[in-house]
N, CA, C and O atoms as a CHARMM CRD file, in Angstrom:
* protein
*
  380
    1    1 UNK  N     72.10600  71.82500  63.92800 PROA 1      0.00000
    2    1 UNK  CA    73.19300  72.79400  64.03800 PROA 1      0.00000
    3    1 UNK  C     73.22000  73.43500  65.42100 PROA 1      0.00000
    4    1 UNK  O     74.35600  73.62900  65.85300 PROA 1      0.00000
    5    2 UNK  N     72.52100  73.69000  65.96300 PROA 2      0.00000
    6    2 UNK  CA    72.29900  74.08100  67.17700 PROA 2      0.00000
    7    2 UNK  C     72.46300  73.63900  68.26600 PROA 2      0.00000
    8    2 UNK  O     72.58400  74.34400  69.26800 PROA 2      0.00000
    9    3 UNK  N     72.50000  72.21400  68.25200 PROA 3      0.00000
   10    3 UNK  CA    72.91100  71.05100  69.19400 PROA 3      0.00000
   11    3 UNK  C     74.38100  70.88000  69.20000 PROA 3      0.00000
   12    3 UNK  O     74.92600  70.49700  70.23500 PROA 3      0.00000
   13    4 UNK  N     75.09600  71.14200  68.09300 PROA 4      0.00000
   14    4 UNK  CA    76.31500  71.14300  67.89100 PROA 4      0.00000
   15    4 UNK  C     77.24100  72.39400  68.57700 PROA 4      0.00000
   16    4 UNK  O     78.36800  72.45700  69.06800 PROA 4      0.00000
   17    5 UNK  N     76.09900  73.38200  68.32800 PROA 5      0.00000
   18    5 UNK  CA    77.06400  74.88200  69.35000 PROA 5      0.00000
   19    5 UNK  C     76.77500  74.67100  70.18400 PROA 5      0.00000
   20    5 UNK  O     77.83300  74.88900  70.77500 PROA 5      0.00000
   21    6 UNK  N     75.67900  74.16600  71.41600 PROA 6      0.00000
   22    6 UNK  CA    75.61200  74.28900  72.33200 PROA 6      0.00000
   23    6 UNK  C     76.25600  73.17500  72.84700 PROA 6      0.00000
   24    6 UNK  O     76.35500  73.26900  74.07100 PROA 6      0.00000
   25    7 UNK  N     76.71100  72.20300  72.41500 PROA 7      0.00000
   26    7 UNK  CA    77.70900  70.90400  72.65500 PROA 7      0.00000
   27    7 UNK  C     79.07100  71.36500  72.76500 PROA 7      0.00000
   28    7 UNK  O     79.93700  70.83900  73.46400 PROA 7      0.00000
   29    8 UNK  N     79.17700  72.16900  72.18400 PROA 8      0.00000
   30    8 UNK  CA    80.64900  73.14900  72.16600 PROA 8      0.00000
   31    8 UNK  C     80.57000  74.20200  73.18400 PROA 8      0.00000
   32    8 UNK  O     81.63800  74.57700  73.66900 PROA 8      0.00000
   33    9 UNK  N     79.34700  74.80300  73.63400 PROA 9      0.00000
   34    9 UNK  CA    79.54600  76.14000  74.59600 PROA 9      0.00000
   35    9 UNK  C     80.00700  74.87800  75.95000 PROA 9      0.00000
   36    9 UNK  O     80.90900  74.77600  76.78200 PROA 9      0.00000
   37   10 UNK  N     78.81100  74.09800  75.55000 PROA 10     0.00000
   38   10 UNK  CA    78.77800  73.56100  77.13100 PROA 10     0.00000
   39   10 UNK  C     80.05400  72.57300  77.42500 PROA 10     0.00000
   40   10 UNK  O     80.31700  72.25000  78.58300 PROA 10     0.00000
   41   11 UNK  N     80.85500  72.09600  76.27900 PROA 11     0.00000
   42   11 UNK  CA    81.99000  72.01600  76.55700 PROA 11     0.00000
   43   11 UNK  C     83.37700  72.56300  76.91400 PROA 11     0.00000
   44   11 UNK  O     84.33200  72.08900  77.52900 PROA 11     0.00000
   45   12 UNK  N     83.12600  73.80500  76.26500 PROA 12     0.00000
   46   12 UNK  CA    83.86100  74.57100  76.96900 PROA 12     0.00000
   47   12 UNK  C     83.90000  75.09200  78.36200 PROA 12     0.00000
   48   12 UNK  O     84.87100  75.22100  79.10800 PROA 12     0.00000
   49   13 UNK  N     82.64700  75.36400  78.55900 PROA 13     0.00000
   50   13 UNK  CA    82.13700  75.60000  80.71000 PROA 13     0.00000
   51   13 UNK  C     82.56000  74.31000  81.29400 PROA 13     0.00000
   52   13 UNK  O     83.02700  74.13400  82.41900 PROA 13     0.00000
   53   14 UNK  N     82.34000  73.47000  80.41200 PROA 14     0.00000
   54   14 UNK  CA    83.53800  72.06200  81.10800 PROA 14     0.00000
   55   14 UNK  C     84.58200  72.17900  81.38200 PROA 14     0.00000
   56   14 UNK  O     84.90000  72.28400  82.56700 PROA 14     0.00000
   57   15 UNK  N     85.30800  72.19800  80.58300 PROA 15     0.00000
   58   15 UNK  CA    86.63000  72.91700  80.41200 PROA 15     0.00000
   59   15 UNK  C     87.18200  73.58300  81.21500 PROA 15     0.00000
   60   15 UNK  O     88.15800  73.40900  81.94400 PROA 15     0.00000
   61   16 UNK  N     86.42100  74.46400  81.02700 PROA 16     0.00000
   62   16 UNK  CA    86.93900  75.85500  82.24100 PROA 16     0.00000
   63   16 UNK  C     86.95900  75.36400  83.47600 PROA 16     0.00000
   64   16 UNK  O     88.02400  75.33400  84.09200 PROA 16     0.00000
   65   17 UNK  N     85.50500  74.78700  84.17300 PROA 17     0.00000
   66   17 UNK  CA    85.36200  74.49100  85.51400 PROA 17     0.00000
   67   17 UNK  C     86.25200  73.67000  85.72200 PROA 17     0.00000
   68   17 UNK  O     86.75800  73.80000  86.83700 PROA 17     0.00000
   69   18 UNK  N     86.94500  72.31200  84.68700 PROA 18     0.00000
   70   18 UNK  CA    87.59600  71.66100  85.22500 PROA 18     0.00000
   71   18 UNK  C     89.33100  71.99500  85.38800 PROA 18     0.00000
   72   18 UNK  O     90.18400  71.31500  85.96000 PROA 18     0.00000
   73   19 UNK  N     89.43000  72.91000  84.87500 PROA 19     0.00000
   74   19 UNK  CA    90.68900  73.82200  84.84300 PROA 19     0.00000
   75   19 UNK  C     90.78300  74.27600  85.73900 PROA 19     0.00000
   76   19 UNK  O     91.88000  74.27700  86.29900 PROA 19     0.00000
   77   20 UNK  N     89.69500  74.87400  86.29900 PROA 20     0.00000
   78   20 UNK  CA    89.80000  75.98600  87.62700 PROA 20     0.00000
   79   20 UNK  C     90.25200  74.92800  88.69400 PROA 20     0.00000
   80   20 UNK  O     91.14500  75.07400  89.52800 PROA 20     0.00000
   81   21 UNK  N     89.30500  73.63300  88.46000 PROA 21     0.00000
   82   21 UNK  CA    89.84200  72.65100  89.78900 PROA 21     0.00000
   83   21 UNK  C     91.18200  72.22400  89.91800 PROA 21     0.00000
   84   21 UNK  O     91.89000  72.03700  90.90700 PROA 21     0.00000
   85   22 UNK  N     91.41100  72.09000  88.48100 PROA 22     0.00000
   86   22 UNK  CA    93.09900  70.98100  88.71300 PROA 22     0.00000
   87   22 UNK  C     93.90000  72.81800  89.11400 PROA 22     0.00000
   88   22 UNK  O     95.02400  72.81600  89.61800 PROA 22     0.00000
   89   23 UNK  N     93.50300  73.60300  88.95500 PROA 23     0.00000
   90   23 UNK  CA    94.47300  74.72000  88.75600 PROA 23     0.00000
   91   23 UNK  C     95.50800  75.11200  87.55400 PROA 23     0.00000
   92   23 UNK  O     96.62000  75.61800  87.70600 PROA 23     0.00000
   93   24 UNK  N     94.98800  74.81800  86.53900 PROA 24     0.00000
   94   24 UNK  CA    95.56900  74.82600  85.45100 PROA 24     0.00000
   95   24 UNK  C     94.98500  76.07100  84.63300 PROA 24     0.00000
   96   24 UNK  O     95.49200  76.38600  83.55600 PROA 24     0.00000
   97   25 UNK  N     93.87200  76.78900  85.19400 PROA 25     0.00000
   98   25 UNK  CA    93.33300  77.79600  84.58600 PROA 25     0.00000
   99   25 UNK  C     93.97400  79.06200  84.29100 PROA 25     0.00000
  100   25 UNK  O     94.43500  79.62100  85.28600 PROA 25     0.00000
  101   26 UNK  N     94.15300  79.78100  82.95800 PROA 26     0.00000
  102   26 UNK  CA    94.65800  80.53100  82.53400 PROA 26     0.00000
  103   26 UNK  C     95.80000  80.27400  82.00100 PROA 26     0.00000
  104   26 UNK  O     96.52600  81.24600  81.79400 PROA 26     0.00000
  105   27 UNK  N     96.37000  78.71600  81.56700 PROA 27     0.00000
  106   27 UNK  CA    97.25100  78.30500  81.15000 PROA 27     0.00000
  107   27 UNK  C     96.98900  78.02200  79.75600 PROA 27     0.00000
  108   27 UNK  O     97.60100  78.34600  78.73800 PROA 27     0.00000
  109   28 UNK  N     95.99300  77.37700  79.93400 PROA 28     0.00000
  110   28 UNK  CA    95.19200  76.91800  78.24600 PROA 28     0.00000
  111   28 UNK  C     94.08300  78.22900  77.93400 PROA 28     0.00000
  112   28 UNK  O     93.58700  78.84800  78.87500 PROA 28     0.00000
  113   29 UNK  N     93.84400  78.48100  76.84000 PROA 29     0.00000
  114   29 UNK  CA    92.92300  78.68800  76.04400 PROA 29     0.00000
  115   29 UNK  C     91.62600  77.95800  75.67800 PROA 29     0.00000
  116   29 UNK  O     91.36600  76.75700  75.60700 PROA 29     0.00000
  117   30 UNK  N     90.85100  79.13100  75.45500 PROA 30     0.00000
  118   30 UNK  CA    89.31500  78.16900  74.86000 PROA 30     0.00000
  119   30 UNK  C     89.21100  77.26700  74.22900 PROA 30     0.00000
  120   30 UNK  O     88.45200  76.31700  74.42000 PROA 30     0.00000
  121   31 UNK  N     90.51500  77.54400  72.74500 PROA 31     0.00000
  122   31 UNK  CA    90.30200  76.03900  72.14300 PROA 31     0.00000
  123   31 UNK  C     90.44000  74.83500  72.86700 PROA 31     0.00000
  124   31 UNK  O     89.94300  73.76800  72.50600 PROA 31     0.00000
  125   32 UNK  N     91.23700  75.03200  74.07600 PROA 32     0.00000
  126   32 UNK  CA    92.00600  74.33300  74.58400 PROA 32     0.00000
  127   32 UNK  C     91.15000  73.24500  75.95000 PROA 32     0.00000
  128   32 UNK  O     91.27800  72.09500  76.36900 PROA 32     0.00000
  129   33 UNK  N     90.11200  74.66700  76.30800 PROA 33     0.00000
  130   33 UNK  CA    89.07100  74.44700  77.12400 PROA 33     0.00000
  131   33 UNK  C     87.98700  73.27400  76.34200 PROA 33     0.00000
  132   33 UNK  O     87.52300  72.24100  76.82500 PROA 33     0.00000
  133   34 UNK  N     87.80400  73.81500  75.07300 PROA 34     0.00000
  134   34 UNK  CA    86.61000  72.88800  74.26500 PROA 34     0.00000
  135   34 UNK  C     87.21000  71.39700  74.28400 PROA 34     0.00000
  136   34 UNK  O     86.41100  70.48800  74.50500 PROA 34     0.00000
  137   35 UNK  N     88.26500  71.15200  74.11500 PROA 35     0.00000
  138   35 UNK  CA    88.96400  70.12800  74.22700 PROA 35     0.00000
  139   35 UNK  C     88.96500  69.43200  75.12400 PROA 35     0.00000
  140   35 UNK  O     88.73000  68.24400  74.90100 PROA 35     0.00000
  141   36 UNK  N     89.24100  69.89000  76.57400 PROA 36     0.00000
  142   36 UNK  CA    89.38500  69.21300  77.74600 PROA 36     0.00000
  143   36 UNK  C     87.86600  68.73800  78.44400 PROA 36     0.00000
  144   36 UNK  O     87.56300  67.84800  79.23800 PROA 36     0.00000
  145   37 UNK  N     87.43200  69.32800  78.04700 PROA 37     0.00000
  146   37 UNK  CA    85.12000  69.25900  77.94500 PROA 37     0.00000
  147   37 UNK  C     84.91500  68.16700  77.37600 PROA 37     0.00000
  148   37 UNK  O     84.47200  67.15100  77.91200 PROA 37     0.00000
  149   38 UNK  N     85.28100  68.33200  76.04100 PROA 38     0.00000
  150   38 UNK  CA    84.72600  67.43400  74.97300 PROA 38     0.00000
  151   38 UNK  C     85.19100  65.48600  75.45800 PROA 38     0.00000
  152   38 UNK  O     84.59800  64.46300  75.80100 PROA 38     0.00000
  153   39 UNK  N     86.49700  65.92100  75.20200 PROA 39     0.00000
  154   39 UNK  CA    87.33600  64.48500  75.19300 PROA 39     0.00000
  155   39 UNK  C     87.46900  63.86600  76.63800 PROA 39     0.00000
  156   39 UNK  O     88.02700  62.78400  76.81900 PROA 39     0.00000
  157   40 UNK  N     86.74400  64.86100  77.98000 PROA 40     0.00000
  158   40 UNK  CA    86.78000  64.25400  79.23500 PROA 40     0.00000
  159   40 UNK  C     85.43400  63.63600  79.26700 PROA 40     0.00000
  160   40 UNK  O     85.10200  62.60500  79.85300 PROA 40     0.00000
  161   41 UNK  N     84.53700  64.62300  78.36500 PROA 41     0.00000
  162   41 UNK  CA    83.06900  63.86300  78.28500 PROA 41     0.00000
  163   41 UNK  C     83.17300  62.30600  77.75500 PROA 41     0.00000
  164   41 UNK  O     82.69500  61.31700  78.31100 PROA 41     0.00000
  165   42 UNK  N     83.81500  62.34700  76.71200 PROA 42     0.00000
  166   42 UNK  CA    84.46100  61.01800  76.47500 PROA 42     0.00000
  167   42 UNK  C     85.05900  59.86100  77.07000 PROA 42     0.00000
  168   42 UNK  O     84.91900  58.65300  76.87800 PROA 42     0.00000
  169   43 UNK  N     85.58400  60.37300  77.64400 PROA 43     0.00000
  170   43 UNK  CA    86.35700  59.69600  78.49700 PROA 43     0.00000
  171   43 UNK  C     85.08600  59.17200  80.13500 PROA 43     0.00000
  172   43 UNK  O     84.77200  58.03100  80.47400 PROA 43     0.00000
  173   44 UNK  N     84.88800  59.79900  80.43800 PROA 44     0.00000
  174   44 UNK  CA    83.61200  59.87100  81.18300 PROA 44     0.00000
  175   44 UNK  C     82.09700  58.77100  80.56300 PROA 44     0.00000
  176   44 UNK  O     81.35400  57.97000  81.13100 PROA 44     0.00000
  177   45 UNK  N     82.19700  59.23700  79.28900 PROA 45     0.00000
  178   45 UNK  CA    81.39200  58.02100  79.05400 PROA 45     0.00000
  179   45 UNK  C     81.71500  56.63900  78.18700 PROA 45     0.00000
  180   45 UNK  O     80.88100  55.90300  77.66000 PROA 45     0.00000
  181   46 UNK  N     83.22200  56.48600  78.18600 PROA 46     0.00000
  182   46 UNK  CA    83.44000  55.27000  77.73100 PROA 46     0.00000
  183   46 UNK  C     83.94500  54.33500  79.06300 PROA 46     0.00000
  184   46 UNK  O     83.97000  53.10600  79.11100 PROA 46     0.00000
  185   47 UNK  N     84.31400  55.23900  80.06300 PROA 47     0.00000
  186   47 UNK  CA    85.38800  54.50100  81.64100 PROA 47     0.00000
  187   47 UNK  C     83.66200  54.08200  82.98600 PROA 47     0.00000
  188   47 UNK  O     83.25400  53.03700  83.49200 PROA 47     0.00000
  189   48 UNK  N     83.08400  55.83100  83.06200 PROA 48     0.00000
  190   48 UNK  CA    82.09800  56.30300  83.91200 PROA 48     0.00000
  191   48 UNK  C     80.78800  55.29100  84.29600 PROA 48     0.00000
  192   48 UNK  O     80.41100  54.64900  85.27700 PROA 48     0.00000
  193   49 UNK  N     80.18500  55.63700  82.45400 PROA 49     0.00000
  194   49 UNK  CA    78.83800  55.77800  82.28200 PROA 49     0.00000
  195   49 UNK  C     78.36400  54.29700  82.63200 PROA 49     0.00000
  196   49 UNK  O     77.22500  54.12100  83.06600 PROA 49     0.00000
  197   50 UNK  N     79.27400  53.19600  82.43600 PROA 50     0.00000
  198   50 UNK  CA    78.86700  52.16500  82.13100 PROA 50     0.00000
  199   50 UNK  C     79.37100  51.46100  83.85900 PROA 50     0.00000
  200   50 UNK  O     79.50400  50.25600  84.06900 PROA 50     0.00000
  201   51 UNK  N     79.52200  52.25300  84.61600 PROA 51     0.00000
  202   51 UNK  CA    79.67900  51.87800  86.06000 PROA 51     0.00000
  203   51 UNK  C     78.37500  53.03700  86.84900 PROA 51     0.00000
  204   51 UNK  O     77.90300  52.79800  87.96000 PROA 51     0.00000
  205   52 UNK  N     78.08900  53.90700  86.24700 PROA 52     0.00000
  206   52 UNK  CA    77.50600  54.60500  86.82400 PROA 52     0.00000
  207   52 UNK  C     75.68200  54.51800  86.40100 PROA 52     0.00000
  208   52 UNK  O     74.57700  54.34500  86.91700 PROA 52     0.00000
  209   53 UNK  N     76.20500  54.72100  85.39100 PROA 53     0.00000
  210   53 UNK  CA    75.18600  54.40800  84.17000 PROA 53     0.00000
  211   53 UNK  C     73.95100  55.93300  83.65500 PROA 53     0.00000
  212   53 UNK  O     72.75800  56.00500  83.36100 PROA 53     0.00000
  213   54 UNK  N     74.98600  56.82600  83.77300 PROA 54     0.00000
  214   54 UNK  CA    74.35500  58.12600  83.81100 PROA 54     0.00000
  215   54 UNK  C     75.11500  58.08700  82.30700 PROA 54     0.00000
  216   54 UNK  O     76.05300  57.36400  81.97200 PROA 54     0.00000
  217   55 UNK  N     74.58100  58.84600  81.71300 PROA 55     0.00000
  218   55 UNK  CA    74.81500  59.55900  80.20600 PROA 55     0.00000
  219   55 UNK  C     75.77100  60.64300  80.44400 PROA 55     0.00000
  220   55 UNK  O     75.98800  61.03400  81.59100 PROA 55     0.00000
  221   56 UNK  N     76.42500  61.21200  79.29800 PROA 56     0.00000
  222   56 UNK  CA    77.17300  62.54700  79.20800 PROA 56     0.00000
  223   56 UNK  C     76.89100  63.77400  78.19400 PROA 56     0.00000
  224   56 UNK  O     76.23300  63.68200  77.15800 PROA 56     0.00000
  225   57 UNK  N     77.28900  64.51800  78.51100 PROA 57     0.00000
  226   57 UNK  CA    77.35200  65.48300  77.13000 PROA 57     0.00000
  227   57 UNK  C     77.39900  64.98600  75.37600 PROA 57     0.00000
  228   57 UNK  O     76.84000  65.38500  74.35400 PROA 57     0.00000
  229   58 UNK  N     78.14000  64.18100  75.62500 PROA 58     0.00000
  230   58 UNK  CA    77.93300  63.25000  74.33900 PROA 58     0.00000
  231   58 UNK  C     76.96700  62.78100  73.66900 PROA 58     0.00000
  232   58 UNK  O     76.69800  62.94200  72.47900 PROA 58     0.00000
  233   59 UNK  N     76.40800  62.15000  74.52000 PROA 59     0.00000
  234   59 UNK  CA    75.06700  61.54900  74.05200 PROA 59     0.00000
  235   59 UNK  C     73.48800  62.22000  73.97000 PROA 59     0.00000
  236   59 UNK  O     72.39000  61.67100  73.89300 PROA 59     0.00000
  237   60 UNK  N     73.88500  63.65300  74.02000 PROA 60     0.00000
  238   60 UNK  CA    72.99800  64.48300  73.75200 PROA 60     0.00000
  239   60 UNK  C     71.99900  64.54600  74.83300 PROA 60     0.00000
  240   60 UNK  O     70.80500  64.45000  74.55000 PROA 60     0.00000
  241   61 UNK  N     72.43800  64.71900  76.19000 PROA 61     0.00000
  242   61 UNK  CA    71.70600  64.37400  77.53900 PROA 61     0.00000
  243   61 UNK  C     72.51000  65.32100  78.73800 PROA 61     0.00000
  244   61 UNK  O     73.31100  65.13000  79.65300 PROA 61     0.00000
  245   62 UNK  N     71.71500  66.53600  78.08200 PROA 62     0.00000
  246   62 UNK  CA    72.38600  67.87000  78.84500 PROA 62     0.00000
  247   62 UNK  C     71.54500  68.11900  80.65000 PROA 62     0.00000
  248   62 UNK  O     71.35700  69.17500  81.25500 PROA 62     0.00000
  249   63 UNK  N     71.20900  66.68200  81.06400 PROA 63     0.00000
  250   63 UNK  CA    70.80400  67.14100  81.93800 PROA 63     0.00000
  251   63 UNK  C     71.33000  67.16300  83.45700 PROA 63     0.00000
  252   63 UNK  O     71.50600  65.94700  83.52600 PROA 63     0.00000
  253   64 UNK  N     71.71600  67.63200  84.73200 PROA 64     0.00000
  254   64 UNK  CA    72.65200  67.57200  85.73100 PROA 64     0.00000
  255   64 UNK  C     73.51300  66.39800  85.85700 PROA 64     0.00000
  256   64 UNK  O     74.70800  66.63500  85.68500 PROA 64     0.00000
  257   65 UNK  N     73.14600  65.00900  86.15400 PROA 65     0.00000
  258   65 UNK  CA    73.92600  64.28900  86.43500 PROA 65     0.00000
  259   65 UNK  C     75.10500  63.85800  85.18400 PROA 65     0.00000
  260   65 UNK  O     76.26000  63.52800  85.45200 PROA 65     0.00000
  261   66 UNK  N     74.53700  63.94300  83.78700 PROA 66     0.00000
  262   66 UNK  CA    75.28200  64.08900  82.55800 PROA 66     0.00000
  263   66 UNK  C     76.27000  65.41600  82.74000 PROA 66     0.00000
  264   66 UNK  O     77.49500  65.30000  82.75600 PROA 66     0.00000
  265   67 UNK  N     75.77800  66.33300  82.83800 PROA 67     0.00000
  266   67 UNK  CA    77.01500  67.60800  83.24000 PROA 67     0.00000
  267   67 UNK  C     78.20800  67.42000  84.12000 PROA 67     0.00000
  268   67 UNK  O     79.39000  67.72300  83.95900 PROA 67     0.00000
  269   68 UNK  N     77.28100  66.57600  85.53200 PROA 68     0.00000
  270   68 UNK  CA    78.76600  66.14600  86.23500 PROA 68     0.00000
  271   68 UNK  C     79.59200  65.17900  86.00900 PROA 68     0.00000
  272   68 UNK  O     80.80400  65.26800  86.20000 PROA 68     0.00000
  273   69 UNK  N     78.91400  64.01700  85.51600 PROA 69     0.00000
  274   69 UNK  CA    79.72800  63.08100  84.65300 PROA 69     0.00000
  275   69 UNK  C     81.09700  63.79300  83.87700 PROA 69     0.00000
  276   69 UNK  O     82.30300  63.75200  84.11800 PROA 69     0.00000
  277   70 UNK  N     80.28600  64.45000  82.84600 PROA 70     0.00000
  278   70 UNK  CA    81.36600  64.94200  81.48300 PROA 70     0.00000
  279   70 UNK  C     82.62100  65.56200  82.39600 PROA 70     0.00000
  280   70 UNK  O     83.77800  65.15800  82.28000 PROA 70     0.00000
  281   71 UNK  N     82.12500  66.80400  83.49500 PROA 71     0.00000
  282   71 UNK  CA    83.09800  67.35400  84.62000 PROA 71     0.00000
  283   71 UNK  C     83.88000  66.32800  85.65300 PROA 71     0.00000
  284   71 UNK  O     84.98900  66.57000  86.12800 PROA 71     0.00000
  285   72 UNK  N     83.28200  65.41300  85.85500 PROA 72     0.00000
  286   72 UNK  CA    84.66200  64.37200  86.23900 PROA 72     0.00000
  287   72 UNK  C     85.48200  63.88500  85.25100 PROA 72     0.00000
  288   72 UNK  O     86.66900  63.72300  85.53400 PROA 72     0.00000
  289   73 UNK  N     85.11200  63.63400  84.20800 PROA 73     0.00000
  290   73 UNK  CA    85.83500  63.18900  82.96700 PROA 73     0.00000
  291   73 UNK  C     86.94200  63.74600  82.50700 PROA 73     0.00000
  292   73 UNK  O     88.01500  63.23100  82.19200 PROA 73     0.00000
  293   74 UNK  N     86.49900  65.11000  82.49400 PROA 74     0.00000
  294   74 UNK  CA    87.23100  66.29100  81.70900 PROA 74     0.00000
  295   74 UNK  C     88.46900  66.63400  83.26300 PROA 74     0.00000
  296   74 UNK  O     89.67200  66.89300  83.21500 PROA 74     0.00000
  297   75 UNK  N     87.55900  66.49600  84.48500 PROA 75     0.00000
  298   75 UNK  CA    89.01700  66.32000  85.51400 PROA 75     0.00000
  299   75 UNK  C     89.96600  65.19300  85.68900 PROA 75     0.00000
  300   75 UNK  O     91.02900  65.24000  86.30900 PROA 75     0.00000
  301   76 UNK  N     89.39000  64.04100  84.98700 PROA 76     0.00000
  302   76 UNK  CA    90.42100  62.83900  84.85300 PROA 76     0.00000
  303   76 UNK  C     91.47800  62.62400  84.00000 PROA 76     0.00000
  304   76 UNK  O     92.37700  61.78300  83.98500 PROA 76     0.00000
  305   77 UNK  N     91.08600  63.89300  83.03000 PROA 77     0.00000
  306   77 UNK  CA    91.85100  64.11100  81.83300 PROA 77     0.00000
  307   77 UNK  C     93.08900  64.92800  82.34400 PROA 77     0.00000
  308   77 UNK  O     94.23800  64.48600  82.33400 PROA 77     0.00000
  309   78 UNK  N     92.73600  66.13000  82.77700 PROA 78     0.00000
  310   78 UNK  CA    93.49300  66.74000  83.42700 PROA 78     0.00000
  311   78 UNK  C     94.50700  66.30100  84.51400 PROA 78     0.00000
  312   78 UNK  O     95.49800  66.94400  84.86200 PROA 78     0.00000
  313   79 UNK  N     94.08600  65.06000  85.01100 PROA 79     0.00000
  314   79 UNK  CA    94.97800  64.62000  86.34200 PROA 79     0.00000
  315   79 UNK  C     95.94800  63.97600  85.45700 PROA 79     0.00000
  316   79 UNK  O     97.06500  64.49300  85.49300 PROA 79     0.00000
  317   80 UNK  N     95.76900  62.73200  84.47600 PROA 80     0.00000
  318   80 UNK  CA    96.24200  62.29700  83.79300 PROA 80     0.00000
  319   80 UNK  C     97.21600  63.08100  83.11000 PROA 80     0.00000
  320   80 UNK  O     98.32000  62.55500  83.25200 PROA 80     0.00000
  321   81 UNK  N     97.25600  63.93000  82.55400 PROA 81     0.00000
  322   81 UNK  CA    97.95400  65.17800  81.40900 PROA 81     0.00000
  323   81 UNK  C     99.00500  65.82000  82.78200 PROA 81     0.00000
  324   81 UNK  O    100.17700  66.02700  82.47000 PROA 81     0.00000
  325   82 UNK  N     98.75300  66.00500  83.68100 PROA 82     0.00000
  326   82 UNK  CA    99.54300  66.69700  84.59000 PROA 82     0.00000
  327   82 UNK  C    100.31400  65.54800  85.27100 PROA 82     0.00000
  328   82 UNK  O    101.51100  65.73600  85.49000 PROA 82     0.00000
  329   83 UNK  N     99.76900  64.41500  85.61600 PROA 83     0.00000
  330   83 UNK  CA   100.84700  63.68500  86.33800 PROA 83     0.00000
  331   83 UNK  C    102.15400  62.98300  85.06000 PROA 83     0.00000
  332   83 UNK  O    103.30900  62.64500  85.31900 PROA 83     0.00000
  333   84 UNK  N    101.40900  62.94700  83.63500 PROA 84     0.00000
  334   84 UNK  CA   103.06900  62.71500  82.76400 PROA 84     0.00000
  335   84 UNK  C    103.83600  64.07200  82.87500 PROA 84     0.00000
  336   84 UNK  O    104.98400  64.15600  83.31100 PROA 84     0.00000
  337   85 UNK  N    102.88700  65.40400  82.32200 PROA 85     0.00000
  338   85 UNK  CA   103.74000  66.38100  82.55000 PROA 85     0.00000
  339   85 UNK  C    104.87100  65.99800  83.59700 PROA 85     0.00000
  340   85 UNK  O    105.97000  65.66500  83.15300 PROA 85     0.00000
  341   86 UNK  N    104.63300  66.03200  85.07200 PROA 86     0.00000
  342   86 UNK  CA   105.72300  65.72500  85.59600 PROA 86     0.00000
  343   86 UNK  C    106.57400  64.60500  85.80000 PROA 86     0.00000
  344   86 UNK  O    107.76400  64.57100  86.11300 PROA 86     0.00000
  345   87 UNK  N    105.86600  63.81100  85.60100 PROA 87     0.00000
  346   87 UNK  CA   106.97800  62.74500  85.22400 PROA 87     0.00000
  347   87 UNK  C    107.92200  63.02800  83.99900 PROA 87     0.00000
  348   87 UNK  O    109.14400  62.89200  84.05200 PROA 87     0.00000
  349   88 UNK  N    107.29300  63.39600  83.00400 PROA 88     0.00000
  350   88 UNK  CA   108.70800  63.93400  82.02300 PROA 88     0.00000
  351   88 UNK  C    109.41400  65.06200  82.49200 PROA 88     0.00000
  352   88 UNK  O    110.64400  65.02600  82.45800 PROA 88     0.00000
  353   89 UNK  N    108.80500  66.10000  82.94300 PROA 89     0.00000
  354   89 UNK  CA   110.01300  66.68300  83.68000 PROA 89     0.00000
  355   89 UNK  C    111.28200  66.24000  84.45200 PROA 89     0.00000
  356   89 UNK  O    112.45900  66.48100  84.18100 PROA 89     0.00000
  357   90 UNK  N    110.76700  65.54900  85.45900 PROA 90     0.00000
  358   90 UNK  CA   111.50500  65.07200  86.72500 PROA 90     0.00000
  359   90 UNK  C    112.31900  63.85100  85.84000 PROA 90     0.00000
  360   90 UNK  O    113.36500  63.64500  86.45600 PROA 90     0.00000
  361   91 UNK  N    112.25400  62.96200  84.63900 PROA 91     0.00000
  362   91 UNK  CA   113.32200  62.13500  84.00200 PROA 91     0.00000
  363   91 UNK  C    114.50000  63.21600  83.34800 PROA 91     0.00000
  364   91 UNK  O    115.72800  63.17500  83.42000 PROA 91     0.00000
  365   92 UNK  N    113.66400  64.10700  82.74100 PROA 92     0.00000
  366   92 UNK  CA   114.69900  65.14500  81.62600 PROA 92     0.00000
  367   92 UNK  C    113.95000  64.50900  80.40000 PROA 92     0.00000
  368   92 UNK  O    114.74100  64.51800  79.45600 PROA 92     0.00000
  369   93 UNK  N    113.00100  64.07800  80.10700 PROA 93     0.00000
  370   93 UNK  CA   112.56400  63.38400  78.84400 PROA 93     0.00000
  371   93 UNK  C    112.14000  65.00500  78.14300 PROA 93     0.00000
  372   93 UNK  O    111.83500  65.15600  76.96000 PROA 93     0.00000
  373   94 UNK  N    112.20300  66.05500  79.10800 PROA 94     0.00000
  374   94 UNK  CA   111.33100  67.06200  78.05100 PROA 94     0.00000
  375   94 UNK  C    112.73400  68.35800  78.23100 PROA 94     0.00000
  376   94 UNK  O    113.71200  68.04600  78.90900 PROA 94     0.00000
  377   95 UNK  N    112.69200  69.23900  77.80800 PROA 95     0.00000
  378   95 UNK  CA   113.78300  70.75600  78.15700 PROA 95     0.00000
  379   95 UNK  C    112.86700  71.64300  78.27600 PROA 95     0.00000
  380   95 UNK  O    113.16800  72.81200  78.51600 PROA 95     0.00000
């Protein structure tokens, strides 16, 4: 149980930091933060890990180079999410 909150705090400080970078911070929320942590850690170790070959937050391997992993991840997510944002803007696909 404990591995599980701290998989969640430390996804959220993911989150955040990687918010602050794209500049998206204060737009989303915590839930929103745990999310962008979690699923960039993911993303990070299904694209990353296996070119890099460092572990992530995921795999229960909270140690530096796993932290920055999950934090590029969670910023790839973000680049991704912002460059459709504007592309649906700029068609009219969104109001």
């Amino acid at each position: 149980m404990l591995n599980f909150i701290v998989w969640i705090v430390v996804g959220a400080i993911i989150g955040w930091i990687a918010s602050m970078i794209m500049g998206t911070n204060g737009r989303q929320g915590l839930l929103l933060d745990i999310i962008v942590g979690l699923v960039g850690a993911f993303i990070a170790g299904f694209v990353l890990t296996p070119l890099i070959g460092v572990g992530t937050i995921n795999d229960g391997n909270f140690s530096f180079p796993a932290l920055m992993m999950s934090l590029l991840g969670a910023v790839i997510l973000l680049v991704v999410v912002k460059f459709f944002n504007r592309r649906g803007f700029k068609s009219g696909l969104t109001r």
